[in-house]
C-alpha positions in Angstrom: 25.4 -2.9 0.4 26.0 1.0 0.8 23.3 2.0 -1.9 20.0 4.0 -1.5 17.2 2.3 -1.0 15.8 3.6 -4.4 18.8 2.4 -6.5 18.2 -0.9 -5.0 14.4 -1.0 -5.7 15.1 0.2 -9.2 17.8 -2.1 -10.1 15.7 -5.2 -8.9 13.2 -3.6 -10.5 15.3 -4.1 -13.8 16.9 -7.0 -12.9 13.3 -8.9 -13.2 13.2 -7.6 -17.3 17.1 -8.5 -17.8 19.1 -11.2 -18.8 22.0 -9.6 -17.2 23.7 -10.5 -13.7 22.7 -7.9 -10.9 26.0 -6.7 -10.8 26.1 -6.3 -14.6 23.4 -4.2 -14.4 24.6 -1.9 -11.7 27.8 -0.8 -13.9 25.8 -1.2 -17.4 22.7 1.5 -15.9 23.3 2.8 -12.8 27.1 3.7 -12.8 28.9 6.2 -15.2 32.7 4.6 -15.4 33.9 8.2 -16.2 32.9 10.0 -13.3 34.2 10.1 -9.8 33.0 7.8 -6.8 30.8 10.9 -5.4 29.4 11.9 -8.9 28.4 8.0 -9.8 26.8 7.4 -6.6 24.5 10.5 -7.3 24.2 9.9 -10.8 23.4 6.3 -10.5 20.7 7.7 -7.6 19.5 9.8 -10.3 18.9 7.7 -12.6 17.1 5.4 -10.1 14.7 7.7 -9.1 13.8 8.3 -12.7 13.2 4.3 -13.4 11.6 4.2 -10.3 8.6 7.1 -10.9 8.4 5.1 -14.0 7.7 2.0 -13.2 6.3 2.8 -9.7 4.2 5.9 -10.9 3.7 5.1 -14.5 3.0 1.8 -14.6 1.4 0.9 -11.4 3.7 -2.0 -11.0 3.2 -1.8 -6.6 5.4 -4.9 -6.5 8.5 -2.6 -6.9 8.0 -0.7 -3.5 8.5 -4.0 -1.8 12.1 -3.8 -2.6 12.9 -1.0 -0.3 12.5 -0.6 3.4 13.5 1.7 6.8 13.0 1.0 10.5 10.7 3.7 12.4 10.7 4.2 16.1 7.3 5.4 17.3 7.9 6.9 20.8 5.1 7.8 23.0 2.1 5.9 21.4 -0.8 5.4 23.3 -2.1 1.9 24.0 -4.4 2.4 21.6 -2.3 3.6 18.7 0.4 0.9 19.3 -2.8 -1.6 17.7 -3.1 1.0 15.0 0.2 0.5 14.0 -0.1 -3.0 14.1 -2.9 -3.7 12.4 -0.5 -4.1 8.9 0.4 -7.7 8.3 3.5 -7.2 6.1 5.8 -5.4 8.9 7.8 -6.3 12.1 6.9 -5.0 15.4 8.3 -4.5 18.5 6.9 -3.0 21.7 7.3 -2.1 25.3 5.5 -4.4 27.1 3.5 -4.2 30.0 4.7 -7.6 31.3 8.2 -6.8 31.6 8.6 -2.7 32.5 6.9 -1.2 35.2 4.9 2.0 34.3 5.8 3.7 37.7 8.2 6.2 36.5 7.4 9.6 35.7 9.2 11.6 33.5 9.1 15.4 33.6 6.9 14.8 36.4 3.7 13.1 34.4 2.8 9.7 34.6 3.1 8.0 31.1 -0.2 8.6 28.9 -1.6 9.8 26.4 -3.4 13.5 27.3 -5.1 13.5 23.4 -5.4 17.8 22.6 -9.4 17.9 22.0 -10.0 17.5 25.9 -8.5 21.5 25.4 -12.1 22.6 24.7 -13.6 21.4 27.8 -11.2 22.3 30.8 -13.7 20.7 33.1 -13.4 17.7 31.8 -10.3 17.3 30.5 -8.8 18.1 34.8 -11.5 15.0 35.3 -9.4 13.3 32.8 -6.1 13.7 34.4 -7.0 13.0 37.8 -8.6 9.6 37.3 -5.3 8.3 35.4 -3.4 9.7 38.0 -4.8 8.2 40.2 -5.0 4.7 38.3 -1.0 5.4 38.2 -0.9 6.1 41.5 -2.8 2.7 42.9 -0.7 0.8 40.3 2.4 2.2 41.8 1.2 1.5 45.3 0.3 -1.8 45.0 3.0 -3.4 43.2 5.3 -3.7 46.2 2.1 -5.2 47.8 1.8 -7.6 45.4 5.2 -8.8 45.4 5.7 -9.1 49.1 2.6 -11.6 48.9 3.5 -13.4 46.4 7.2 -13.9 47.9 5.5 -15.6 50.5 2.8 -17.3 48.2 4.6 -19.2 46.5 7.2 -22.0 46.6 10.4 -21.2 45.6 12.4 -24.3 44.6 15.7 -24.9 46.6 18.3 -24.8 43.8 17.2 -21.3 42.3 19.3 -18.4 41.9 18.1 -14.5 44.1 18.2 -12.9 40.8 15.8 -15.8 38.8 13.9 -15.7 42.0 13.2 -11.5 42.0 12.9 -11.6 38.2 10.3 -14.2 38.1 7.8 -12.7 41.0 8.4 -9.2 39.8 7.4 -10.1 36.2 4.1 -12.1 37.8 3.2 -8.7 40.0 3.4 -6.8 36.8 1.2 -9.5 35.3 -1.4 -9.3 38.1 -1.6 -5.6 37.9 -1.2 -4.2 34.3 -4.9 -4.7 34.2 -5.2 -1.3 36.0 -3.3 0.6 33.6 -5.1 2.8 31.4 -5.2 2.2 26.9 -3.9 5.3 27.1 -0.6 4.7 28.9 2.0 4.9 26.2 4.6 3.1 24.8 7.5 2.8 22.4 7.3 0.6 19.2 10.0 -0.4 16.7 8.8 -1.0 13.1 10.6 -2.1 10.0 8.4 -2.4 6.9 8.6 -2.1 3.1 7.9 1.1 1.3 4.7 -0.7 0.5 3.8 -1.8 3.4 4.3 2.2 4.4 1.9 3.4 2.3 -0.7 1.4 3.6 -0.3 2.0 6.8 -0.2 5.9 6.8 -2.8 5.9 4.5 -5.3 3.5 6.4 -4.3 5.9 9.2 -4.5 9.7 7.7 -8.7 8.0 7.6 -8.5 6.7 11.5 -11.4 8.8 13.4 -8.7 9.0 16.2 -6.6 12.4 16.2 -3.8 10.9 17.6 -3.4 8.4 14.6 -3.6 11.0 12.3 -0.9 13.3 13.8 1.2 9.9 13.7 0.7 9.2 10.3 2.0 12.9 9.4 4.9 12.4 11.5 5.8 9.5 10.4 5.5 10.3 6.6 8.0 13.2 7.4 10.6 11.6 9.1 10.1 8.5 6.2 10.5 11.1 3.5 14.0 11.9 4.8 15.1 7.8 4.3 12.8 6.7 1.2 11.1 9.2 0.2 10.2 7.8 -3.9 8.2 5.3 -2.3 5.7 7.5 -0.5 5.3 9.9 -3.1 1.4 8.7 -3.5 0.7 9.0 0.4 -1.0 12.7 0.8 -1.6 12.9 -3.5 -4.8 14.1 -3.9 -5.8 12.0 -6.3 -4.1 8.6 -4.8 -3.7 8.5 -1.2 -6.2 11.0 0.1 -8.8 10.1 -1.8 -8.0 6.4 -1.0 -8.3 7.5 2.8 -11.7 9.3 2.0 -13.3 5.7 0.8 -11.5 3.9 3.9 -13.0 6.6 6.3 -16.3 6.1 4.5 -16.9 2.4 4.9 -16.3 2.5 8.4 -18.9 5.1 8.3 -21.2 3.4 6.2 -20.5 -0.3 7.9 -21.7 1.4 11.4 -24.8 3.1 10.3 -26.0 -0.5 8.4 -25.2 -2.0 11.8 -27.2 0.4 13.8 -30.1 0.1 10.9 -30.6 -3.5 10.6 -29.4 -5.0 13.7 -31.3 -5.0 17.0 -29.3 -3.3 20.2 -26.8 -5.3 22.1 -28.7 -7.1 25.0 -25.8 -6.7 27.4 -22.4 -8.1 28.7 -21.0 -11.4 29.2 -20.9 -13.0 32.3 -17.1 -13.4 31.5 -13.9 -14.3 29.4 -15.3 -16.7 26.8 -14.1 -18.5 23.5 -17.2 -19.5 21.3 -16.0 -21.7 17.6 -18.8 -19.9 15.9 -17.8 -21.5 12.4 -15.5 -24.5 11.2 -15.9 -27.0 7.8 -16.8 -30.3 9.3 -15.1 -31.9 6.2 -11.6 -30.1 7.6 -9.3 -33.0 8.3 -10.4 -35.0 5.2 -9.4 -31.6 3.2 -6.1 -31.2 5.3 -5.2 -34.8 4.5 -6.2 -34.6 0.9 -3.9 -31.0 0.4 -1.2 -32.6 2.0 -1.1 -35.6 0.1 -2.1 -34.0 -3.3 1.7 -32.8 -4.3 2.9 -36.2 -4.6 -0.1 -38.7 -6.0 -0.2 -37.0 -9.7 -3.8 -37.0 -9.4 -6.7 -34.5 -9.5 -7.7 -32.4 -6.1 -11.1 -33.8 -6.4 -9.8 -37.2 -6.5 -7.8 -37.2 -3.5 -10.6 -35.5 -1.7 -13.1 -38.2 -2.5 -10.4 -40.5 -1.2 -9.6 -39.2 1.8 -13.8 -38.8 2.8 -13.8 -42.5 2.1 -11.4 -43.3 4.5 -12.7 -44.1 7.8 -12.1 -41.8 10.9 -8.8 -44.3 12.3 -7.5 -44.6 8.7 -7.2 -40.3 8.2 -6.3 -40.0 12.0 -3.7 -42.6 11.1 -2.1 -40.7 8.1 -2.7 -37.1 9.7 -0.4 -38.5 12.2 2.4 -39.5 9.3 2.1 -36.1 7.6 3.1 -34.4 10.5 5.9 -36.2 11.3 8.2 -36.3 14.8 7.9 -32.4 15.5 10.8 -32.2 18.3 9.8 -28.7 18.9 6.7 -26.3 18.2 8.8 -24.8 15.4 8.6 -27.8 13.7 5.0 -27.2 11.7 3.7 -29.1 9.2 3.1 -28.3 5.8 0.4 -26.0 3.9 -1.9 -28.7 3.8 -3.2 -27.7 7.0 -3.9 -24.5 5.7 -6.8 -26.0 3.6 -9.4 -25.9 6.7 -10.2 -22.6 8.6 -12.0 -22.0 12.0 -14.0 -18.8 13.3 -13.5 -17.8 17.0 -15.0 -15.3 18.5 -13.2 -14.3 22.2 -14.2 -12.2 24.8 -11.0 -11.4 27.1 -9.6 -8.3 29.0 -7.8 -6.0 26.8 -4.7 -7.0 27.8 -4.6 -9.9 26.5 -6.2 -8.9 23.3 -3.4 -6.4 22.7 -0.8 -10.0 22.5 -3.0 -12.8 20.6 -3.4 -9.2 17.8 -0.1 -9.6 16.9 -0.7 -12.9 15.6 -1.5 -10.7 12.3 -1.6 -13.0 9.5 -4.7 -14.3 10.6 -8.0 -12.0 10.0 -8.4 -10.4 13.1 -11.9 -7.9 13.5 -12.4 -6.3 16.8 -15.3 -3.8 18.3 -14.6 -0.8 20.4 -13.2 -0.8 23.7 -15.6 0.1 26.1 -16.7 -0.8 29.7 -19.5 -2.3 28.3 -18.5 -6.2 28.5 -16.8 -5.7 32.0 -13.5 -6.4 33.4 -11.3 -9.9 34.7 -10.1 -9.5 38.5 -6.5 -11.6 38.3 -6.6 -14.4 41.3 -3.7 -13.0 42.5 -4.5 -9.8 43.0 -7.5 -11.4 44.7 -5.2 -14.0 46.7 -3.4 -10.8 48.5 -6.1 -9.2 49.6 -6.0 -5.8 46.8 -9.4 -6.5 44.9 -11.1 -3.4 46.8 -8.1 -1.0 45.3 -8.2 -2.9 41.7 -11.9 -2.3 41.9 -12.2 0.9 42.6 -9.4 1.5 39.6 -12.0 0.1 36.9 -15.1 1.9 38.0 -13.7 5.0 37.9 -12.2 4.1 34.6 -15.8 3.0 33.8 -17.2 6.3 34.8 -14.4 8.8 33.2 -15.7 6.6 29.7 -19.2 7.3 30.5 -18.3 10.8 30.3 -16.3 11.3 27.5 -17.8 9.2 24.9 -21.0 11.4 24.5 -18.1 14.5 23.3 -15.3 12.9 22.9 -15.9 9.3 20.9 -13.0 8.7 19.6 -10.9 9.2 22.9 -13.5 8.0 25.1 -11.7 4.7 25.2 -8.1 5.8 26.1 -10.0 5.8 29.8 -10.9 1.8 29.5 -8.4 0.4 31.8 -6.5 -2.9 30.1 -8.4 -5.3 32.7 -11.8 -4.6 30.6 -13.2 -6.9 28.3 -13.3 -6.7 24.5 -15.4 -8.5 22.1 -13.0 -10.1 19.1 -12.9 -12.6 16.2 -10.2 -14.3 14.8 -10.3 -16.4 11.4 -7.5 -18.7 10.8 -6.5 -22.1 9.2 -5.3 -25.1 11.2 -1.6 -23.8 10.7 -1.7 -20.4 11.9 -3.9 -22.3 15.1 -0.9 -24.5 15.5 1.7 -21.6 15.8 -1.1 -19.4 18.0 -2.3 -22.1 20.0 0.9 -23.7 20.9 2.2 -20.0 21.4 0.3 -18.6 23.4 -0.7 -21.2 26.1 3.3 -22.0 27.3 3.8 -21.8 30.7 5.5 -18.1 31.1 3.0 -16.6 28.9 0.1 -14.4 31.2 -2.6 -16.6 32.5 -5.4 -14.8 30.5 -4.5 -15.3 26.9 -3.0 -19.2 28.3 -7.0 -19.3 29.1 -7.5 -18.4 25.4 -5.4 -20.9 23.9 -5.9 -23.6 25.9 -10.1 -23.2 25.2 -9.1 -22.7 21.4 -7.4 -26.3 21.3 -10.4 -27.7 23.4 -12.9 -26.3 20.8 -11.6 -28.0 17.6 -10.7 -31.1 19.5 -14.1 -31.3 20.9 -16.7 -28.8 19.1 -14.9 -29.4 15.6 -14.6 -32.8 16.4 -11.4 -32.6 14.5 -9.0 -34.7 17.1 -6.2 -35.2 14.4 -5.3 -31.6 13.9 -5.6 -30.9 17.4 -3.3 -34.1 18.6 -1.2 -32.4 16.0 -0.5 -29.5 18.5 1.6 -31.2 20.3 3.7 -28.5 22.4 0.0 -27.3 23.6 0.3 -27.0 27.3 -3.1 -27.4 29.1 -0.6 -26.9 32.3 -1.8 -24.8 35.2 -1.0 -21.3 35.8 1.8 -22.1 38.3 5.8 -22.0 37.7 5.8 -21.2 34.4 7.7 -18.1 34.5 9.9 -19.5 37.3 10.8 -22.4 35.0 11.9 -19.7 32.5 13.8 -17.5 34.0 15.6 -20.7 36.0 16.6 -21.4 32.2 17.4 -17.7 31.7 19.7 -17.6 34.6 21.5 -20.8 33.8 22.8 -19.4 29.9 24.1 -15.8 32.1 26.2 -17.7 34.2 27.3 -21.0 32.4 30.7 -19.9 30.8 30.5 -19.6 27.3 
């Protein structure tokens, strides 16, 4: 406690080459006995630093900037840079969400997006700009009350619940039902606490982004980190580290596009709507699960428990798939890495909105295409239940057309105009663990209806596609539920822990 982050990088650092206890070490190295408080805590700094450039710089040893960290609040990110951010898997996020604030509010007068500073070079289009998410604002703003008001009469509302559960729960499902009109450019605020390491990538995957925006971030951010940790940047804007590690990032994006564009036929159109495809899974998967699960404990070869476990018939491994799972008594409860030993590909095709939750499931291998109006948008049944599908519509085909023309000028901001109720085209890689944790996630009743949709077809697919019926009866807390009370069962719960005394 109370040290830099640096000493405590360094002295970890030397810790891992010393027989020594840590706090040995402090006063042996760090600490001069003869000084005062103020003079030993800057002379222990000192000497820090120095190990640290040594090891760190010298020695390449990356491992020691994972010993330091500092939280960052990014204010004011576009919808768009908020996934930029959190494309890193070895951080924590937080963010506004569009599921719980309403974006009505306008500060200093302006609605809440992004206005990116190229536009400045075409006046024309850049007013064009500004009126159509105005106006998207504006619609949102108008039919939120609308919303509500039909939905207050829509649906049922149980006898015993409490007026603030009640407002809470049909003000969270209008904001659901209409955050498909807000723009990827509306902005938001996002907490981060990461590693120096986990730093470096990030700004330096994002000093290469194509995106202006991302790049004026990354600078920012770098400045304000400096200020809190700044040995464990010191490679970001080198020329001969990070910059010219951002060159070969910018190129293969580069280089992956035109290879696309040479060998590959153009795209044939849309899809007629949200879809889940399992494009790739090992038919062999529960007999590996089984056999990595039981391998720890039968002091025999890999292969040998394999071949066992394919000679079983289908009841037999369903049978013990069932006992190496064990009584789960919630989804927390998750088996062991055994069921990491089988993967499946998905490829999902779902409005942005919904994309922007199931990315943050990042330790899975997440690739995603551009956002565009090329793949369509979802119309929400509520939205069409109370009558407000002409306004909605009118909302996405102006966002459609304000895309159409920047993206011939302005590519990379050309999709800040795609409103969050168009579709984007998506694949996700993961093992049977991470689809336990997603899966069972992401289709409870409260979460939004269109990445329940997701999850609920993901559990279908390797029940019934993969044929793997073990795993997926493994998934327990999966809810295959409609998309009813969900929310009004939660905040019921919610209500009850306010008021129950302590």
């Amino acid at each position: 406690m109370n040290l830099p982050e640096v000493v405590k990088a360094a002295l970890f650092a030397r810790y891992s080459r010393s027989p020594k206890s840590l706090r040995r070490l402090l006063i042996d190295e760090f600490l001069d006995d003869d000084a005062g408080p103020v003079a030993r805590a800057r002379e222990g700094e000192e000497r820090a630093v120095q190990l640290f450039e040594r090891v760190f710089l010298e020695y390449g040893d990356d491992s020691v900037a994972q010993l330091g960290g500092a939280h960052v609040a990014v204010e004011g990110a576009s919808n768009i840079l908020t996934k930029i951010l959190q494309w890193g898997r070895l951080a924590s996020y937080l963010e506004q969400s569009t599921r719980y604030i309403s974006f009505t509010d306008r500060p200093g007068g302006r609605y809440r997006y992004h206005r990116p500073t190229a536009l400045a070079a075409d006046p024309e289009l850049a007013a064009a700009y500004a009126a159509s998410l105005d106006s998207a604002f504006a619609r949102y703003g108008e039919l939120i009350p609308r919303l509500i008001a039909h939905l207050e009469t829509a649906l049922e509302r149980p006898n015993n619940i409490a007026d603030a559960a009640w407002t809470r729960t049909v003000r969270a499902r209008a904001l659901d039902g209409l955050r498909g009109l807000l723009p990827a450019a509306t902005t938001a605020n996002v907490g981060i606490f990461a590693s120096g390491q986990a730093y470096e990538a990030m700004l330096v995957r994002m000093q290469a982004h194509p995106l202006p925006e991302a790049r004026e971030c990354a600078a920012a951010m770098l400045r304000e980190l400096r200020h809190v940790i700044p040995d464990f940047l010191t490679r970001v804007d080198r020329p001969d580290r990070g910059e010219v590690h951002a060159g070969y990032l910018a190129r293969l994006e580069q280089d992956a596009a035109a290879v696309a564009q040479e060998i590959l036929p153009p795209a044939d159109g849309g899809e007629d709507g949200p879809v889940v495809r399992l494009v790739d899974f090992d038919p062999d998967g529960e007999s590996r699960v089984l056999a990595h699960a039981l391998w720890p404990a039968s002091g025999r070869s890999v292969g040998e428990v394999l071949d066992h476990c394919r000679r079983m018939g289908g009841d037999g491994r369903a049978a013990a798939i069932r006992r190496i799972v064990g009584e789960r008594s919630n989804r927390r409860h998750r088996p062991g890495r055994g069921f990491e030993a089988t993967t499946y590909t998905f490829e999902v095709v779902c409005d942005y909105g919904a994309y922007r939750d199931l990315q943050r499931h990042r330790m899975l291998s997440l690739q995603a295409q551009s956002l565009s109006p090329e793949l369509g948008w979802d119309l929400p049944d509520d939205v069409a239940d109370a009558g407000l599908a002409e306004g909605y519509s009118a909302v996405q085909a102006a966002s459609a057309d304000l895309y159409a023309r920047l993206v011939g000028s302005f590519p990379a901001e050309a999709p800040y105009a795609v409103s969050l109720a168009h579709r984007l085209r998506f694949t996700m890689v993961l093992n049977a663990r991470e689809a336990m944790h997603l899966i069972e996630l992401r289709s409870q009743p409260q979460g939004h209806v269109s990445y329940r949709r997701v999850a609920q077809q993901m559990h279908r697919l390797i029940a019934e596609h993969a044929g793997h019926r073990a795993i997926a009866d493994a998934m327990i807390f999966t809810d295959h539920s409609g998309d009813g009370d969900g929310r009004l069962a939660a905040e019921t719960r919610t209500e009850k822990r306010r008021t129950s005394p302590a």
